[in-house]
Each structure stands twice: as C-alpha cells, then as structure tokens.
KOLKOLLUM-873175 format. One record per residue (C-alpha): z, y negated, x negated; residue in three letters. Coordinates in steps of 0.001 Angstrom, whole numbers, padded with zeros to 6 digits, always signed. Example, Ala and Ser with C-alpha at 12.3 -4.5 7.8 and 13.67 -1.06 7.14 Angstrom:
+007800+004500-012300ALA;+007140+001060-013670SER;
//
This chain:
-010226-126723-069013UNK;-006948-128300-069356UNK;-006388-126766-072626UNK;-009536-127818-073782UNK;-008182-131803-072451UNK;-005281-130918-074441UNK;-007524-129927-078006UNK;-009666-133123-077765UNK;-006487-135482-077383UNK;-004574-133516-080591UNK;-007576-134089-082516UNK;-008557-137649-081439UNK;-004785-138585-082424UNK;-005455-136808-085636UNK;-008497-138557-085820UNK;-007835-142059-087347UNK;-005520-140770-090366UNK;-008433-137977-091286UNK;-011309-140407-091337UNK;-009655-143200-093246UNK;-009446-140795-096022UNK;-012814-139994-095820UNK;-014166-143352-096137UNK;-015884-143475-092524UNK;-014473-146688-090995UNK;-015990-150264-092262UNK;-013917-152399-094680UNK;-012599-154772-091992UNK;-010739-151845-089902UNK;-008351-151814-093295UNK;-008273-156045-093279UNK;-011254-157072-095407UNK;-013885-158977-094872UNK;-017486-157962-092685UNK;-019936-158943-095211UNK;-022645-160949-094014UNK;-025706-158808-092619UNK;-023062-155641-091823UNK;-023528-155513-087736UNK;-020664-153756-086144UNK;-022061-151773-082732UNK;-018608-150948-080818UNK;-019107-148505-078383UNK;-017043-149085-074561UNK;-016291-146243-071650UNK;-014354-147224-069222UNK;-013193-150986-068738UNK;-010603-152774-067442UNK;-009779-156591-067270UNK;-006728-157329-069713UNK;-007893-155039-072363UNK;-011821-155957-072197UNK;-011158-159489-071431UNK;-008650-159663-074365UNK;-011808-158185-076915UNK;-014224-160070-075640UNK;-012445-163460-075979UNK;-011301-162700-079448UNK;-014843-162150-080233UNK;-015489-165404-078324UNK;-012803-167638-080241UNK;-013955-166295-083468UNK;-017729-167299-083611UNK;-019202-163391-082624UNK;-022560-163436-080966UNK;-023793-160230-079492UNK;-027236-158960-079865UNK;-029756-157237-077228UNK;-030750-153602-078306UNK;-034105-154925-079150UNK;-032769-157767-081341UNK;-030955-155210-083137UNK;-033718-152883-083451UNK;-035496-155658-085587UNK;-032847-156186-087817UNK;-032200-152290-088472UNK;-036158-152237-089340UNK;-036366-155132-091253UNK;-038538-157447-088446UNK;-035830-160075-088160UNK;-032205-161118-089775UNK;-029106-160910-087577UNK;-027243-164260-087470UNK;-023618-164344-088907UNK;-020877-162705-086976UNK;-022915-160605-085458UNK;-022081-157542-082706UNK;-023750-154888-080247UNK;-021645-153987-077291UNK;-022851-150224-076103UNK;-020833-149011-072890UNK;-021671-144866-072929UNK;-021933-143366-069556UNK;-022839-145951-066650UNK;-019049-146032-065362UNK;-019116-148454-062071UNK;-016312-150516-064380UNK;-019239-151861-066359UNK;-020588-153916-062791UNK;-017112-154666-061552UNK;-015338-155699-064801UNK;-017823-156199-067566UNK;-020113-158825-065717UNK;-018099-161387-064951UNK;-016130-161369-068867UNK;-019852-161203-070322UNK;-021240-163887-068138UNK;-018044-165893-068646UNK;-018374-165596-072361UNK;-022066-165472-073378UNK;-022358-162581-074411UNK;-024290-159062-073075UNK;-024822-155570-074227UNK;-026682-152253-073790UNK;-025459-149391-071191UNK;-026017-145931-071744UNK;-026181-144488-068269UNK;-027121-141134-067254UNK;-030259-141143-064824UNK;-029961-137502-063513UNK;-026734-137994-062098UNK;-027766-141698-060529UNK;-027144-141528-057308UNK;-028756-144330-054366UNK;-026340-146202-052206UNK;-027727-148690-049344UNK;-025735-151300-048022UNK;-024359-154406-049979UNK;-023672-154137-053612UNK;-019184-153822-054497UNK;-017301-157406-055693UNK;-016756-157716-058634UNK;-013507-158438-060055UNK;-014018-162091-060293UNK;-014631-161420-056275UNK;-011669-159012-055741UNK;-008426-160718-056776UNK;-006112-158646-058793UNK;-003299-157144-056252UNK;-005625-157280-053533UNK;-006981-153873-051900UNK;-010421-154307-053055UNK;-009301-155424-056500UNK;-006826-152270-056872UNK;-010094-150102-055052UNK;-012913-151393-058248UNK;-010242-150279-060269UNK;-010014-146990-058647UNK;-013636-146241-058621UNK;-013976-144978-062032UNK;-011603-141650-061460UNK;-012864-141015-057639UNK;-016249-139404-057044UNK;-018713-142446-057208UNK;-017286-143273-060590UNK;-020856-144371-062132UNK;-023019-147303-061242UNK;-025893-146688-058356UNK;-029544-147492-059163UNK;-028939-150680-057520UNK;-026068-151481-059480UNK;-028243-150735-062186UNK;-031179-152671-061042UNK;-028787-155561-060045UNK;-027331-156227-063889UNK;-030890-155580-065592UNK;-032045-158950-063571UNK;-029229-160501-065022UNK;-030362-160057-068054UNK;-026945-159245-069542UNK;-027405-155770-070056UNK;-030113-153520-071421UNK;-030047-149819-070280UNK;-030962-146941-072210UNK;-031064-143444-072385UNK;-027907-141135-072376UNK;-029886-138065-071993UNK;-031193-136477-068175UNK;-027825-135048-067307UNK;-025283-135296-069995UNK;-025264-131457-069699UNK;-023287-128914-070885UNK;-024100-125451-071065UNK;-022605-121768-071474UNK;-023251-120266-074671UNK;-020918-117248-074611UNK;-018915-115038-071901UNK;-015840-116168-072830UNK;-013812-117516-069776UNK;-012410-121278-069973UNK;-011369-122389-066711UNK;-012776-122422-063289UNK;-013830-125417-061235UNK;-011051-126842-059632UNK;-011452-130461-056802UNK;-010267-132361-060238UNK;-013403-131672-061748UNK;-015255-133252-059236UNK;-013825-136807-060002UNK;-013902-139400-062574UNK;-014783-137801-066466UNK;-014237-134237-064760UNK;-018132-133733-063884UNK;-018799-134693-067559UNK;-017395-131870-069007UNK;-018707-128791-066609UNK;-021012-126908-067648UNK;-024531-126678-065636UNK;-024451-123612-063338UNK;-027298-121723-063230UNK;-028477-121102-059614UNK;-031651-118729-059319UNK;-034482-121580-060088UNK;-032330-124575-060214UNK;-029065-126234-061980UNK;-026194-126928-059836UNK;-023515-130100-061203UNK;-020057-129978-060494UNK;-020436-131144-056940UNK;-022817-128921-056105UNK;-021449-125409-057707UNK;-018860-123530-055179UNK;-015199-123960-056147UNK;-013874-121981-058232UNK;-017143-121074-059855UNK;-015762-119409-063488UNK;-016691-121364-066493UNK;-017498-120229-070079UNK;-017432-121427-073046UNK;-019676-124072-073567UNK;-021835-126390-075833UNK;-023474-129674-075261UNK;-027045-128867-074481UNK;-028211-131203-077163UNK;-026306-129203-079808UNK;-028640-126318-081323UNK;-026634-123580-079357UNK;-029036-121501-076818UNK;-027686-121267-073517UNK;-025941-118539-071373UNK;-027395-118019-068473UNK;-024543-116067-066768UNK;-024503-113129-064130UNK;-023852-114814-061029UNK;-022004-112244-059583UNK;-018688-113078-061268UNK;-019533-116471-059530UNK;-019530-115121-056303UNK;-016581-113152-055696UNK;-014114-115974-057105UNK;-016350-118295-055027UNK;-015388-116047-052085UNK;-011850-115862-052783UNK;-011621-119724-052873UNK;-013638-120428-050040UNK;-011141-118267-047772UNK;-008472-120976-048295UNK;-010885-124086-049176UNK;-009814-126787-051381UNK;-005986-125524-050439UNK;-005840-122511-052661UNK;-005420-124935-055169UNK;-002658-126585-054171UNK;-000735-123378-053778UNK;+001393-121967-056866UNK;-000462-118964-059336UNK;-004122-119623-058025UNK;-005394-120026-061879UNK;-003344-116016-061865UNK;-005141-115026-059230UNK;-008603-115800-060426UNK;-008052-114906-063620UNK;-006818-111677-062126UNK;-010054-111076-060379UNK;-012101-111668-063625UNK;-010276-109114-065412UNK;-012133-106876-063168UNK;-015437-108331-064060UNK;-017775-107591-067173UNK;-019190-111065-068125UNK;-022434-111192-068829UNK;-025938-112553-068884UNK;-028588-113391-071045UNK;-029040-116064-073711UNK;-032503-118313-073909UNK;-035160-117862-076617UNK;-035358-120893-078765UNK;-038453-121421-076861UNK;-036245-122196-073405UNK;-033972-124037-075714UNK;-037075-126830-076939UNK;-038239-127110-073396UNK;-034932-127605-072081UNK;-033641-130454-074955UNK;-037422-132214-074265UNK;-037132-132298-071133UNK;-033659-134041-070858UNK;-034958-136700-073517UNK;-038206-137324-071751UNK;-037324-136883-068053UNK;-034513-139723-068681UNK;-036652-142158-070248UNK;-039470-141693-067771UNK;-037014-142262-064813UNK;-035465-145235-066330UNK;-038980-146889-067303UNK;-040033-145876-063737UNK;-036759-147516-061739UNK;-036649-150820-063645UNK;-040183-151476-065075UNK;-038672-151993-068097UNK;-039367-149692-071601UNK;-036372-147438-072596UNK;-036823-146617-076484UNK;-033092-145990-077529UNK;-030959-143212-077147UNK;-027442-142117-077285UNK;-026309-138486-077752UNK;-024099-137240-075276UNK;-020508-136841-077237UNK;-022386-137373-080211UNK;-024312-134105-080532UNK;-027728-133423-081221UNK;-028897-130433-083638UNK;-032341-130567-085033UNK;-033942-129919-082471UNK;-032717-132660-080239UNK;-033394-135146-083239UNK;-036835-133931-084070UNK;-038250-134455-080185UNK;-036303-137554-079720UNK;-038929-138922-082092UNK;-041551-137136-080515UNK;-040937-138432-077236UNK;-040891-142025-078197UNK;-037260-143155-079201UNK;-037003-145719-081484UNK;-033197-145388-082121UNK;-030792-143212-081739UNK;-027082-143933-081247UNK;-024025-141574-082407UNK;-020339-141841-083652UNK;-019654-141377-086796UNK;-021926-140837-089070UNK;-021198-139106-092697UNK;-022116-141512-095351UNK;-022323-144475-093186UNK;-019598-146794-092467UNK;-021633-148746-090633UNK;-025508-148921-090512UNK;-027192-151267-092234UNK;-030891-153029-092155UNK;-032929-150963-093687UNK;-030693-147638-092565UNK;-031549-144584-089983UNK;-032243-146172-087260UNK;-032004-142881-085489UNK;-028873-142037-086817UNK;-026853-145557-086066UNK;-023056-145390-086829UNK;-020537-146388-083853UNK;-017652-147458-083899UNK;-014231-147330-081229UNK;-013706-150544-079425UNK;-010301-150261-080133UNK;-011371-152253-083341UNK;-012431-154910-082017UNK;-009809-157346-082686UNK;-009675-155752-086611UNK;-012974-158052-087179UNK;-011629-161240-089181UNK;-010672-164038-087308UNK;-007771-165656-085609UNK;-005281-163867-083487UNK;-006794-160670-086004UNK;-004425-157325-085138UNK;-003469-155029-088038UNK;-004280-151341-088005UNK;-000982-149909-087152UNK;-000614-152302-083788UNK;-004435-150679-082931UNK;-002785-147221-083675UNK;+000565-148187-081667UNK;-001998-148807-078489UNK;-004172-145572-079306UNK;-001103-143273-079536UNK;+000242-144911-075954UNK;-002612-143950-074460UNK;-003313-140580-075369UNK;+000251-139716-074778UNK;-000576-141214-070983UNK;-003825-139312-070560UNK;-002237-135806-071587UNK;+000914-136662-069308UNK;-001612-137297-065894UNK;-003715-134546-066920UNK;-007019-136674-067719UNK;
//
C-alpha cells in the first residue's frame, strides 16, 4: 500500500502540467475570464479553517453565489438560468471536517453546498453532537481534537451529524455510492492491513474482504489480512473473491503479537515470507455478480439516505471518479438524475445543456483562480500543491 500512496502522489504532481496541455482545465485556471452561464462545481475533501476560510471569503468579496444541487440541476437541464458568478461547492466523502469547519465559514458567508457522504460506512453516535470550530477556539484541546478527527477512526460525520446540517439547510447530501468499495481483481499481493489503515483515508483504499456470506471493511478484517490488487467496484473489473486461507495463516501470525508485530522491525519480511509459501487464488464473479453487486451499491445508498433524512437523493458521485458502463447504465436505472466525476474528456467544464450525468469537477485548489480581487496566479496554486504533496509522502498519508 505505501507504494501505491507513493504512485498516486507522482502522478497527481504530474497531473496539472499533463492536463493543461490537453485542454481539460476552464479558461480562468490560465487567467481569463468565466464567461457568463459557465458554472464552476469545485469539489472539497478534507477542510481546515485558514485554507477553506481563505476560498470561501474570496468567493465572498468577489460577488460568487453558490447554488443547491437542485438549483443546479435546473440549469444543467435547461429549467432555470444560473445567476452571474455562479458556484457549486461538493465536499466528497462525509469527512467530520465538513460539521466542524465548513458550517460555521458557510453560515458566516451565505453560502452552502452538497456532501457526498458514504451511507454504508455511517456509523450512529448518541450523546451531544462535537463544537464546532467557531465553539472550539483554535489552540484549545477541543479545537486541536476537531482537527484531529479527520485522520483518527471516526473521521466521517455520524447520521446525526448528518441529520443535524440537512436542517440547516446549508448542505444537501447525496450519494457517494453504498461503501466506496474496492475490490480484488487479481492474486497479485499489494500490501497487508496494517493499524494505519484503520484511520483517516486508510479505510478508503482497502479492498472489501470477502468473509463466507458477508463483506468485512477495514475495521472489521483481522490484521494483517493480505491484500491484492484491486479495482474500484464501480470500474467494469469483476471481482476476486480470494481463498481465505492465505488470510488466515498471516491473520494468525499477527494475532500472536497483536497490533505490536507492527511496530517491530521486518514484519512486512515476515509476511511476505509466509505468502511465498502460499498459492493465491480464488475465483472471479460472472458479469452477472458484477451487475448485482454495482446496483446494489447505487440503490442501497440512495434508499438509506432517502430513508434517514426524508429527503430525495437523485445525484451521484463516483467513488475516485470511476464508473464503467455498467455503473453508468444502472445509475440511470435506479433513478439518478446526475452524476458527478473529475475530469471529464472534452469538457472543461459542463455546461447547460451538457451530460448531466457526466458533470466535470474541478480541484478546489482553484478557487481563488476565478476573476476577482486578491485573484492568485497558477504557479502560486502550484507552489501550494507541490508543498503539500511533498508533506503527505514525507508522513506517509
């Protein structure tokens, strides 16, 4: 896994260069102008209060009005024009930074957006709902603790977080598929899960684990579980469903030590040692598995969302962008009106009148490239992207 951390940060740093050749970035990324009727939709992770208060009041001080999912919706299809200067703020994933951070800079400015959240890995928490950051002073212990949330093990919002910023009517929330699953599509070893995984992004990016009738997520498979190659299960790819007995004696060898063995020097050696001994394989899905699999993670998260907050849930946005035919064909059979991805070849950004179920993204890194005063050029935005990547590979994330 970390090399795989290590191959997504080389090519998002490759990233900018290669798609400004290709023409995939609007106009006012290089300095010119956002034409009226061109609506921007930025798309947000993980937030925290210089940067997203910084974006948010630039959009503020320059006259940028944000609209609902819905209100977008009508202008994609024609039903209604957007006003000038007009934004969507998306926020993939349902990190608890949304709650803590986002609320207060959106209620302080005007402005709301739609969250993406992922309603098979939603957990239920009783008890009084976190501060915010408005409520938690920076420097304080509860301040520095919202900020923590997002890499710990409760790093996404609760249902009644969830519930809590629907009533404000700030944010819309949407599908971002059942589980944001990967799956195993080839015995080739990658890693093995380590107490890491477990935290922040980690869970994200491990495959499901096939256990006899059910799927186990990353805090449910045993330590050390081995994990293959994988492919998100939107993507066309048909799934692995792996031996389990390969599972079980690394499993074993962890558990003798628990979460220690991991902490001790050559413990990737050792495991990989074992697995030299061991055949891998299993047995991939028919295509038929494959349909009832991608169906059900589009219509099992928009019936659970519809069911929690009363509320209809007709958009969509693919998991790290991916969805093969398949996934594209019954997201319009199951009743989604739009679908949200990256980049999108062709289309810049999407237009009234465009796919709405192919609707172009873009980083919110460029948020402060829109026109206006206090506008940042393209090599300060890179300066900031290259700092950052450089941190993430340095502490491992």
């Amino acid at each position: 896994m970390p090399l795989r951390r290590l191959k997504r940060h080389a090519e998002a740093a490759l990233e900018v260069p290669r798609d400004l050749l290709l023409g995939r970035y609007p106009d006012f990324v290089t300095g010119g102008p956002l034409p009226r009727g061109h609506v921007p939709v930025f798309v947000f992770h993980q937030l925290e209060p210089e940067t997203f208060g910084r974006q948010v009041r630039y959009l503020a001080d320059n006259g940028y009005v944000t609209l609902s999912v819905e209100e977008y919706f009508q202008f994609l299809v024609g039903g209604r024009p957007a006003p000038d200067k007009a934004v969507v703020l998306s926020f993939d994933d349902g990190w608890s930074s949304v709650r803590s951070v986002g609320l207060p800079l959106l209620r302080r400015y005007g402005m709301k957006g739609v969250v993406f959240v992922v309603p098979g890995r939603t957990r239920s928490h009783s008890g009084s709902l976190s501060p915010t950051w408005d409520e938690a002073p920076a420097g304080s212990a509860r301040g520095d603790a919202l900020l923590q949330r997002d890499a710990g093990e409760d790093a996404f919002l609760t249902w009644e977080e969830i519930e809590d910023l629907s009533r404000s009517g700030l944010f819309d929330f949407q599908s971002h598929s059942l589980s944001h699953a990967r799956v195993h599509v080839a015995p080739h070893l990658a890693g093995f899960l380590t107490p890491a995984m477990r935290r922040g992004y980690g869970p994200l990016d491990v495959p499901l684990v096939h256990d006899g009738s059910r799927d186990l997520l990353a805090d449910e498979a045993p330590l050390g579980t081995p994990l293959l190659r994988s492919e998100p299960r939107l993507s066309e790819s048909l799934r692995l469903y792996e031996d389990p007995k390969a599972r079980d004696t690394c499993a074993v060898r962890v558990a003798e030590e628990g979460e220690g063995f991991f902490y001790r020097k050559g413990w990737e050696r050792d495991l990989r040692r074992i697995m030299n001994g061991t055949h891998l394989q299993g047995r991939l899905e028919t295509p038929e598995e494959r349909e009832a699999a991608i169906r059900r993670e589009l219509f099992e998260s928009k019936r659970k969302l519809e069911d929690r907050l009363g509320k209809p849930a007709h958009h969509i946005c693919y998991p790290w962008h991916v969805a093969g035919p398949s996934a594209r064909r019954l997201a319009r059979e199951v009743g989604y009106r739009t679908a949200f991805c990256g980049k999108v070849k062709g289309v810049p950004i999407t237009l009234a009148g465009g796919d709405p179920h192919a609707v172009a993204r873009i980083g919110e890194d460029y948020v402060e490239l829109l026109p206006g005063r206090g506008r940042v050029d393209l090599t300060g935005i890179l300066r900031r992207k290259l700092a950052r990547r450089l941190g993430a590979v340095a502490s491992g994330s």
